[in-house]
C-alpha positions in Angstrom: 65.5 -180.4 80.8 65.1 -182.1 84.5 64.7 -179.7 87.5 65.7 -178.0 89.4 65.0 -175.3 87.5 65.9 -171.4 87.3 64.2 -168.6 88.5 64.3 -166.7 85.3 63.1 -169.7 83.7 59.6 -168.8 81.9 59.3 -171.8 80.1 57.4 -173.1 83.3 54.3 -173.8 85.0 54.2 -172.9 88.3 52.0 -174.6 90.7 50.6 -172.9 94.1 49.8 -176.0 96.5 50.8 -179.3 96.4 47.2 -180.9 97.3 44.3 -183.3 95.7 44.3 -180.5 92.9 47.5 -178.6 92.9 49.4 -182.0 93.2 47.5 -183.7 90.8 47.8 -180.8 88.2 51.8 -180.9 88.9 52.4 -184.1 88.6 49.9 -185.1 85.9 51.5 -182.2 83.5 55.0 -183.3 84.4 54.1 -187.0 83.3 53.2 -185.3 79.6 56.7 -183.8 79.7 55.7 -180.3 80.8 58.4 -178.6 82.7 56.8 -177.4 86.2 57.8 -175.7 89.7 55.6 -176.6 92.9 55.6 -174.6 95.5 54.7 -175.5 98.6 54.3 -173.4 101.9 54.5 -176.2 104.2 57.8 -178.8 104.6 57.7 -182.5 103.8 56.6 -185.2 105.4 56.2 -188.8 104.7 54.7 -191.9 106.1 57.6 -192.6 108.9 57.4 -188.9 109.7 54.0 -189.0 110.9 53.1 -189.3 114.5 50.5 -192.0 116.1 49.3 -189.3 118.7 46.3 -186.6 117.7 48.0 -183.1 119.2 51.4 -184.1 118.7 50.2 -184.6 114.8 48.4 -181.3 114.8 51.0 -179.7 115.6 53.0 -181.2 112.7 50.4 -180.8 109.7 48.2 -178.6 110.7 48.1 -174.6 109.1 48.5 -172.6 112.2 49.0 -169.6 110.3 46.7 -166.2 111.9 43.5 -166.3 110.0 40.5 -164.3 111.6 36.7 -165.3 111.4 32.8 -163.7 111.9 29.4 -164.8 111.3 26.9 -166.0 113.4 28.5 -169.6 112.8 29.6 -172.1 115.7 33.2 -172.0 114.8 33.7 -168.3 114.9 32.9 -168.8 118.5 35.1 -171.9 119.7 37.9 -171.9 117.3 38.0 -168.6 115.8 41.7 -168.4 114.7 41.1 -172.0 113.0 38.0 -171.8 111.1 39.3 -175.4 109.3 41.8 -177.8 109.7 43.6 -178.0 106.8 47.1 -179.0 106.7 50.7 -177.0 105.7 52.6 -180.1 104.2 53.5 -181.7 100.6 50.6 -183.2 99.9 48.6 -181.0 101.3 45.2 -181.9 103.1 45.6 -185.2 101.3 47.8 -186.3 104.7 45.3 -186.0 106.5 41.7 -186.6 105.1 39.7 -189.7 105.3 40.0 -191.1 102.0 36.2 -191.1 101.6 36.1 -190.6 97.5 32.4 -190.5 96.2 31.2 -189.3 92.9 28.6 -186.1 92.6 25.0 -187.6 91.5 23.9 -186.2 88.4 21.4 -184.0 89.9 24.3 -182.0 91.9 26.0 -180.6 89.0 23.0 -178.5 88.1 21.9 -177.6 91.6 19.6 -173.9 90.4 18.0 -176.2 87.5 16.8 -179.1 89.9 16.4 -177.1 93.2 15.0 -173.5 91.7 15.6 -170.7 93.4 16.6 -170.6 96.8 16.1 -167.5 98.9 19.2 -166.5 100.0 21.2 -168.8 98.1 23.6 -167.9 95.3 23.0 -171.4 93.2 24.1 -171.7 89.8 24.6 -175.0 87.5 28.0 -176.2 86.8 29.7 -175.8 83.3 29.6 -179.6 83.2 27.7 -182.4 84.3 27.7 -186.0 85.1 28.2 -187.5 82.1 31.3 -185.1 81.2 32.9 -185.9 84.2 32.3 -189.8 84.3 35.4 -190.9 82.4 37.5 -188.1 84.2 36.2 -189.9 87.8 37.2 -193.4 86.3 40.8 -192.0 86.3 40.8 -190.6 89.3 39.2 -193.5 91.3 42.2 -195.7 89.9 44.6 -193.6 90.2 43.6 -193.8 94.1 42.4 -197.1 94.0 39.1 -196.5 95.5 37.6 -199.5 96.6 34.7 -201.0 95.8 35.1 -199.6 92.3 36.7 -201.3 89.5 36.5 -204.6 91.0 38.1 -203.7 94.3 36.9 -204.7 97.4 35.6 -202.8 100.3 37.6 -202.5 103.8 36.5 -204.4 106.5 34.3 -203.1 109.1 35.7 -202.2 112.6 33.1 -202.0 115.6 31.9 -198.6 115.1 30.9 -200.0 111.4 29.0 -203.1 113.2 26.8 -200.4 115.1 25.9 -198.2 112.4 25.0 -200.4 110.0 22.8 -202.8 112.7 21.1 -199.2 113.5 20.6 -198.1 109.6 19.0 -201.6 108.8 17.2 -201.7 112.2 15.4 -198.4 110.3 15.2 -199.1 106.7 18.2 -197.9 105.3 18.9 -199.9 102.2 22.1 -198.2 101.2 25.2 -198.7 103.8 28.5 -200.5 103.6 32.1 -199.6 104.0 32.4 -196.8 101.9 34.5 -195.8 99.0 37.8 -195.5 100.1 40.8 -193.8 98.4 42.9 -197.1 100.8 44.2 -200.0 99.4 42.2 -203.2 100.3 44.0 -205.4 97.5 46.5 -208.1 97.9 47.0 -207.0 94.5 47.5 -203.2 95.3 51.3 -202.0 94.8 50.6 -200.5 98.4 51.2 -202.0 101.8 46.9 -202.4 102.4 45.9 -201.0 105.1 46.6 -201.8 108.8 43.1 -200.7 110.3 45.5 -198.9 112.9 43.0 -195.6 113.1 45.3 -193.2 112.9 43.5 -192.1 109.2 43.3 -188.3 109.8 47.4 -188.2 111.3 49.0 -189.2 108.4 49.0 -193.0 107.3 51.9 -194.7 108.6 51.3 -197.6 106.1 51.0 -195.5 103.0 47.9 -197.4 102.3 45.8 -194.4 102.0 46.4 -192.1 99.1 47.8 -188.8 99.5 50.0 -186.7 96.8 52.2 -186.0 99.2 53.9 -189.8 99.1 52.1 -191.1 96.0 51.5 -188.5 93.7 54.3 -186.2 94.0 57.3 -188.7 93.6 55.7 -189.6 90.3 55.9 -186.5 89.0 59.5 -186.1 90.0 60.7 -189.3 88.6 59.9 -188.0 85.0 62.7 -184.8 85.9 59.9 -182.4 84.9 58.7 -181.3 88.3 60.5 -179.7 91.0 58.9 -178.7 94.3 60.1 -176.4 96.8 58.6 -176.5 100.1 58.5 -173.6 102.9 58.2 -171.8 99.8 55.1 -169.5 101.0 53.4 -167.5 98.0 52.8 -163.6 98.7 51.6 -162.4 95.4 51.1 -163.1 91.6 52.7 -160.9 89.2 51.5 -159.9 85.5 52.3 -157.4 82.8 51.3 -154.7 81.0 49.3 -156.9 78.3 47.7 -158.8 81.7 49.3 -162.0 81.3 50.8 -163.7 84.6 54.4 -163.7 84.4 55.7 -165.1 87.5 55.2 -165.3 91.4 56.9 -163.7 94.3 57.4 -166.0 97.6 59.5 -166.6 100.8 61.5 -169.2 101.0 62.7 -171.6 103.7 64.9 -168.7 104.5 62.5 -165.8 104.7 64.1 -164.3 101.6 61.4 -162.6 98.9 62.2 -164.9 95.5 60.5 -164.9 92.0 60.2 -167.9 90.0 58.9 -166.8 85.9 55.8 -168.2 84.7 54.5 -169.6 81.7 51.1 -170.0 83.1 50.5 -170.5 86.8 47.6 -172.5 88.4 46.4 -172.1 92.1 45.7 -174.1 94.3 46.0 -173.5 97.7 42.8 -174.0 99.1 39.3 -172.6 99.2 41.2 -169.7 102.1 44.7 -169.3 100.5 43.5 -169.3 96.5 41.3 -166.3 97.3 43.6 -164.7 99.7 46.4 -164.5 97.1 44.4 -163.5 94.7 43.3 -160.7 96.6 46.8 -160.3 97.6 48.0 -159.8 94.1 45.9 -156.6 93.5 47.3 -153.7 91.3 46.8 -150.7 89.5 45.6 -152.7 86.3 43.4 -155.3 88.7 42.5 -152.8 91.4 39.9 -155.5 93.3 42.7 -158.5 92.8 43.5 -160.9 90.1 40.7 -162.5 88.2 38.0 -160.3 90.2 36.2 -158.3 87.6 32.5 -159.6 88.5 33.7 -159.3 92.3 33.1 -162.7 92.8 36.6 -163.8 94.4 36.3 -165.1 97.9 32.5 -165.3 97.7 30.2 -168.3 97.8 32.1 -169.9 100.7 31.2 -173.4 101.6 32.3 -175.8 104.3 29.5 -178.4 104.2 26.7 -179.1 106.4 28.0 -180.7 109.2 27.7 -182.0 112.1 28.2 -185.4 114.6 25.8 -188.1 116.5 27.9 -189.8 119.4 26.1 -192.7 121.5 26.9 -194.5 124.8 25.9 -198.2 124.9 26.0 -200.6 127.7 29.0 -202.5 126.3 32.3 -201.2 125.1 32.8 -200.5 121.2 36.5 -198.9 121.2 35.2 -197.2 118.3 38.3 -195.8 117.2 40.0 -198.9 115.9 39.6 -199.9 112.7 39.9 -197.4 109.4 37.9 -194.1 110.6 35.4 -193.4 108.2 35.1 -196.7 106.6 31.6 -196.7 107.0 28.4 -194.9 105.1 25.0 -194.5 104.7 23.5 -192.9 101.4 19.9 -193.0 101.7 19.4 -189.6 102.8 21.9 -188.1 100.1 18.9 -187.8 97.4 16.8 -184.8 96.6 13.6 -185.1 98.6 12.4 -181.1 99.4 9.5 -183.3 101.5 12.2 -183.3 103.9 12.0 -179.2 104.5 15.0 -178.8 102.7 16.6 -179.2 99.1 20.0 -181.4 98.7 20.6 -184.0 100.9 23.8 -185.3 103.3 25.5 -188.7 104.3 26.3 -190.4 107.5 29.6 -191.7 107.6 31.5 -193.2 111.2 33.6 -191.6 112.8 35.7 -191.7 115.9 37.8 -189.5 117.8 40.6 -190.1 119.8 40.0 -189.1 124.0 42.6 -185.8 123.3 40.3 -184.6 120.5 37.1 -185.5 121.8 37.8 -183.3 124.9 38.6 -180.5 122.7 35.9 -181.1 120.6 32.7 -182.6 121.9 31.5 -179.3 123.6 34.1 -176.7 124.0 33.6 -175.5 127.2 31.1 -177.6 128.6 33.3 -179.0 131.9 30.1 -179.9 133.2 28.9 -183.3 134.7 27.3 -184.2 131.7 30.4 -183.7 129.5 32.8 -185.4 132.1 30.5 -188.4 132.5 30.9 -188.6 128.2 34.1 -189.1 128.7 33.9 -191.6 131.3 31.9 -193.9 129.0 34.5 -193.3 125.8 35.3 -197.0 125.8 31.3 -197.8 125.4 30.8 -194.9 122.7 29.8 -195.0 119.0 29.8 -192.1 116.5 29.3 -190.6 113.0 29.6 -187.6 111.2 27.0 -186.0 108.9 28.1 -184.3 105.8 25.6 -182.7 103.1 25.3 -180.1 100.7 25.4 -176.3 102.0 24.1 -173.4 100.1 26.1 -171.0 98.6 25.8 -167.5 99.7 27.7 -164.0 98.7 28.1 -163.0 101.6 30.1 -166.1 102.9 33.2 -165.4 101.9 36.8 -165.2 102.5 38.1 -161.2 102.6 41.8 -159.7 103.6 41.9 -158.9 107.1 44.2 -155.6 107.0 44.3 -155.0 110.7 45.9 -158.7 111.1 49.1 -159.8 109.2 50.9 -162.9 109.3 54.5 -163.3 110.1 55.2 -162.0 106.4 53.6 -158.9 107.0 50.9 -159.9 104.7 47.0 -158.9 105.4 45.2 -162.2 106.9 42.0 -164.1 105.2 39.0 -163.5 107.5 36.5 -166.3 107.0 33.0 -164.9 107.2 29.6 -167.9 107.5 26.4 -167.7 108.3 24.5 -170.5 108.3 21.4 -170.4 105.3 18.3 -171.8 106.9 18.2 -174.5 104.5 21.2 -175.6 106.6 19.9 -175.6 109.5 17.1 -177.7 108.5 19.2 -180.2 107.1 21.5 -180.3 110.2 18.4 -180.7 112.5 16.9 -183.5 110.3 20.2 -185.4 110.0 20.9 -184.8 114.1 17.3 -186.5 114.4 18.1 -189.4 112.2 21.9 -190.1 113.2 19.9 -190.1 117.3 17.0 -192.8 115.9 19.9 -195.0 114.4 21.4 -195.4 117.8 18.3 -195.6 119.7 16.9 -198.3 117.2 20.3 -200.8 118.8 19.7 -199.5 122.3 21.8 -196.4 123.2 21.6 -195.0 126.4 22.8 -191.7 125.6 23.0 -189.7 122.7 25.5 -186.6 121.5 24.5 -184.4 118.8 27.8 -182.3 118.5 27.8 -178.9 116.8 30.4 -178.5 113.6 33.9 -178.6 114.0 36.5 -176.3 111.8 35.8 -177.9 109.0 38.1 -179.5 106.2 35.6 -179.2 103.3 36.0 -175.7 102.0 34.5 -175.0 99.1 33.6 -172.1 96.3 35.3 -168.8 96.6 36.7 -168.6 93.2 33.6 -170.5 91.8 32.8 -172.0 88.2 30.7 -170.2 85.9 29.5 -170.4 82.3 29.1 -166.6 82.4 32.2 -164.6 83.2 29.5 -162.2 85.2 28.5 -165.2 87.6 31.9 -166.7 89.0 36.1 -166.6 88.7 36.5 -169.5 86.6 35.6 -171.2 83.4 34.5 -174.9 82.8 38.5 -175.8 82.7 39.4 -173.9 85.7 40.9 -171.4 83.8 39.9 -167.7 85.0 37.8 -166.0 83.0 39.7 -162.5 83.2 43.2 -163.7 82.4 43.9 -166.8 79.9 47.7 -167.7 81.7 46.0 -168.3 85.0 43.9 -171.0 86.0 42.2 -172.7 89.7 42.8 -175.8 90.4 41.7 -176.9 93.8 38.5 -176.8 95.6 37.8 -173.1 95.4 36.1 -173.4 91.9 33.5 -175.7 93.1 30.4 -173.9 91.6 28.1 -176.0 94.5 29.1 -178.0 97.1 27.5 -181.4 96.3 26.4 -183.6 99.7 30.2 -185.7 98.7 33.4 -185.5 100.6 35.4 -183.6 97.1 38.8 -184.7 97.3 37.4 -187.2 94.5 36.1 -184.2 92.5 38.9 -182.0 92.7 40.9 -184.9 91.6 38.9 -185.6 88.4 38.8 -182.0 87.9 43.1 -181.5 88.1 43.6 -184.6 85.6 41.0 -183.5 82.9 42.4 -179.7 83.6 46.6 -181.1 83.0 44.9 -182.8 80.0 43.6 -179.8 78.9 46.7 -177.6 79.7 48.8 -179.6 77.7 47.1 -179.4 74.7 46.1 -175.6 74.8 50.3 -175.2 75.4 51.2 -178.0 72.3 48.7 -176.3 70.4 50.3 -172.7 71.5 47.6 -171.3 72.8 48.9 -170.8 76.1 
């Protein structure tokens, strides 16, 4: 049968999200002939829709829904309706992220057993480990064609690059080169390769970076397995007597309630939304919300360490042209506790355009000091830092019943404090990013608080013990066999890597497994 597909139809899988997981699961499933329904709260938009111009792309991809926020973090002061940027679109954040795609070291996947203890911390070891995942991150990196693997080359480096890496060598660092990047760099590549027009985070006009919104997606289609439905925005999961999923309810483009049946239904709708609906979906049978019989849904929130080192030099850089984070340094990514802190981060460029720089640099600050930044734009360098942040209960992601969004649904507040470990790791990484600029002659440095971050993590987390998380080692929840996580939220630890890779890996192996456990009538 090719889609579209009935409502009453429960031969299905329906797919919450469209993103790195939820698009990979839908069209990876559709590809081994399993019928499937996408829905999708934001519209669609492809590589000529997108728009050369920072706000004017905001305002196109970004999820501007009302969200609330607390905690003693910076973001709950400056930005505290948009506690990340993530985007509302087919394809999810995969329009607008990076492409950096790097693989968890072995050591990250059983962070409690290698770290120990943490005070304050919720660690736990994976379910899996490195050498599980490895021919699961093989597909993945091909399937995005990441470069410098599989005999693909690296991007080229634009001028930001040439000062970063003259800085890291100037002070030892062994490990630095253009990154792997989920961008085609290959005359070879079926893609156009990429234009270095810096535009990476608005959508790539080229479709040389990888999203599932233009890649993905239409694969899945051509089969006539999958069927998405976008401005299709999710409000609840239904289940029966026997607690078994059975459908879910949304509003459509229209603002009419619908209910598409259910075979099984996997979620993924980021590290907010998953929990949210979850939460959302509560009943008489699941009082505390689906899958939340440990009470661990919407806990162990986490966005990353992060952080950003900007520099003025003496000569111009026009640091943002060129690919934007096609640039990294590893060295500091390893666990070294001699450091003050356990896990590590990376430096990777970055550059912002002058609209998002004034918004971003020091909200607020309309001093001199600020003004004169600005002035010197032309002459400025920059990177961001990005490592492992600890989990903690009490981050987490609750319904805000005092707030409701314009379906009259309770809002997800996003609570984060910062774990000293954290902070620590911020402050060494601010010190480092500052001594690579100084080592090629900066005259002024920026260390730049977080920004709403796009790295959310944990909140439905994976556990070998139903008692310690949501989800088992296949995503699948551990309270109701029909229902299963697939997207960021079941990250058990954060990992110092950008995790669209991860989650990637994880949605192939977890269609794979799917299809079987379907074939074999088991689900």
């Amino acid at each position: 049968m090719s889609a579209p597909f009935d409502l009453n139809d429960d031969s299905v899988v329906v797919v919450i999200g469209t993103g790195a997981g939820g698009g990979v699961v839908a069209s990876e499933l559709a590809k081994k002939g399993v019928s499937v329904v996408a829905l999708e709260a934001g519209g669609r938009h492809l590589p000529e829709d997108f728009v050369n111009d920072e706000w004017d792309s905001f305002g196109q991809l970004a999820w501007l829904d009302a969200r609330t926020t607390s905690g003693d973090w910076r973001v709950a002061k400056d930005f505290s309706g948009l506690p990340a940027w993530i985007v509302k679109s087919v394809g999810g954040t995969t329009q607008h992220w990076a492409g950096a795609s790097l693989r968890f070291q072995d050591h990250e996947w059983k962070a409690l057993s290698t770290y120990g203890a943490v005070e304050g911390a919720t660690l736990l070891d994976w379910p899996i480990d490195a050498a599980e995942m490895a021919p699961w991150y093989a597909k993945a990196e091909d399937k995005l064609q990441v470069t410098r693997t599989n005999g693909r080359p690296g991007l080229p480096g634009n001028n930001n690059y040439s000062v970063f890496e003259a800085g890291a060598k100037a002070m030892g660092y062994s490990d630095v080169h253009t990154g792997r990047m989920a961008i085609a760099s290959d005359e070879g590549s079926d893609r156009i390769t990429c234009q270095q027009t810096g535009f990476c985070f608005q959508g790539c006009k080229w479709g040389a970076k990888w999203s599932a919104g233009y890649h993905e997606i239409p694969e899945g289609e051509a089969t006539g397995n999958l069927e998405v439905r976008p401005q299709a925005h999710v409000a609840r999961i239904l289940h029966n007597d026997a607690g078994k999923v059975t459908g879910v309810e949304y509003f459509d483009a229209d603002g009419n309630l619908q209910m598409q049946k259910a075979r099984l239904v996997c979620l993924a709708g980021n590290s907010f939304e998953s929990p949210r609906l979850l939460l959302n979906s509560a009943s008489s049978m699941f009082p505390n919300g689906l899958a939340n019989s440990a009470d661990h849904v919407g806990r162990h929130y986490m966005r990353h360490m992060t952080g950003s080192v900007y520099a003025v030099f003496d000569q111009p850089v026009k640091f943002w042209r060129g690919t934007t984070m096609a640039g990294i340094i590893t060295d500091e990514s390893r666990h070294d506790p001699s450091r003050g802190f356990v896990g590590g981060y990376e430096m990777e460029t970055l550059a912002l355009g002058l609209p998002f720089m004034a918004a971003f640099l020091d909200p607020g600050a309309w001093g001199r000091e600020f003004t004169s930044a600005l002035d010197q734009y032309e002459n400025m360098a920059g990177m961001w830092l990005v490592g492992e942040d600890m989990p903690q209960a009490t981050n987490r992601v609750t319904l805000n019943t005092d707030v409701q969004d314009q379906w009259g649904l309770p809002v997800p507040n996003v609570h984060f404090d910062d774990h000293p470990n954290d902070i620590a790791m911020r402050n060494h990484a601010y010190a480092q990013g500052q001594a690579i600029y100084d080592a090629v002659g900066a005259t002024r440095t920026f260390p730049t608080p977080p920004y709403p971050s796009t790295h959310n993590l944990g909140t439905n987390r994976m556990s070998e013990n139903p008692e310690d998380g949501v989800v088992n080692k296949w995503g699948q929840t551990h309270d109701i066999a029909n229902l299963f996580i697939s997207d960021g939220s079941q990250f058990t630890t954060g990992a110092a890597e950008n995790p669209t890779l991860t989650i990637v890996a994880l949605a192939i192996r977890q269609a794979d497994h799917i299809a079987g456990e379907m074939a074999a009538g088991n689900l």
